[in-house]
N, C-alpha and C positions, 0 to 999 in steps of 0.2 A: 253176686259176682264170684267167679271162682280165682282160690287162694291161689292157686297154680298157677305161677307163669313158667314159659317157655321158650328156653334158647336152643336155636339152632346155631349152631356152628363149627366150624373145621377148613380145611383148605381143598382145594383143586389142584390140578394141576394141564397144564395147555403147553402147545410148544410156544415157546420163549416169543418166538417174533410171531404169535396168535394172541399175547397174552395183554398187548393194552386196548386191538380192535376188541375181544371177549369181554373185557370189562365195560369200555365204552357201548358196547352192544346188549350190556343187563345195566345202562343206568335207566330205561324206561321200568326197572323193577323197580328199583329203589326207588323213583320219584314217586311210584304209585305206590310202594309203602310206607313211606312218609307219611303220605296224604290220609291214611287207611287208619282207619278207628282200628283201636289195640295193637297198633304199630310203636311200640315204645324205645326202637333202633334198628335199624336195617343198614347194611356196609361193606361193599362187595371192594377190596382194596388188591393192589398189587404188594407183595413180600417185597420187602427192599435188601435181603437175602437172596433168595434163591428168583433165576428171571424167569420161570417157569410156574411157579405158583402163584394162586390165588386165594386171601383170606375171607373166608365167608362170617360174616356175624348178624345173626340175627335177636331179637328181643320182643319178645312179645305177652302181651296183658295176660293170654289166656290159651288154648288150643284152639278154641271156639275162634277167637280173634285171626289164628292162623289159618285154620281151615275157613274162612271166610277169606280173606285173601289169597289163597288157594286156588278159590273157585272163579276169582275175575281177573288174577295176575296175566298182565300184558305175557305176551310171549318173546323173550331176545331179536332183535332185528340183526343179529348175526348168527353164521350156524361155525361153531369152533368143534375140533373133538376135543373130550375132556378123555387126558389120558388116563387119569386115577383122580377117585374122590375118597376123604375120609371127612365125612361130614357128620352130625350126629344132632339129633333132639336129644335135649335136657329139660327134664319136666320140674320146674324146680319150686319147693316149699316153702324154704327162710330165706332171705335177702339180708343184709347187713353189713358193717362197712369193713372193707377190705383186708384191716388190720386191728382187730378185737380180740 
């Protein structure tokens, strides 16, 4: 198995009154990574900040694990524009706890 896991995450951004149909329209993502071998968290959330944004978090076992979910992930059953993304893979090595 490989040591690497990897997070994807960062925010979106939608127009404000686009931003809770856009999320309700990627929970058929989420459900199907939940369900998804080497889905270790997946969580598409509204900013309780800014009404415009959106927090993306993802968690995953491996690359392997995401590129396979990649390859079957449902597609949104809504179409929003994303005005700006700053979204980013983290290929990550150590894990350990928060505050060591």
């Amino acid at each position: 198995m490989n040591s690497v896991t990897v997070i994807v995450a960062g925010k979106l951004y939608v127009d404000p009154k686009d931003r809770d149909r856009f999320i309700d329209g990627l929970r058929p993502i989420v459900e199907a990574a939940h369900s998804h071998p080497g889905c270790l968290d997946l969580s598409i959330s509204p900013d309780p900040i800014e009404p415009g944004r959106v927090n993306n978090f993802e968690y995953w076992e491996s690359q392997e694990a995401l590129d396979s979910f990649r390859a079957v992930v449902p597609r949104p059953s809504v179409s929003v524009e994303v005005k700006d993304d700053q979204v980013l893979k983290h290929d990550i090595a150590h894990t350990g706890p928060p505050f060591d």
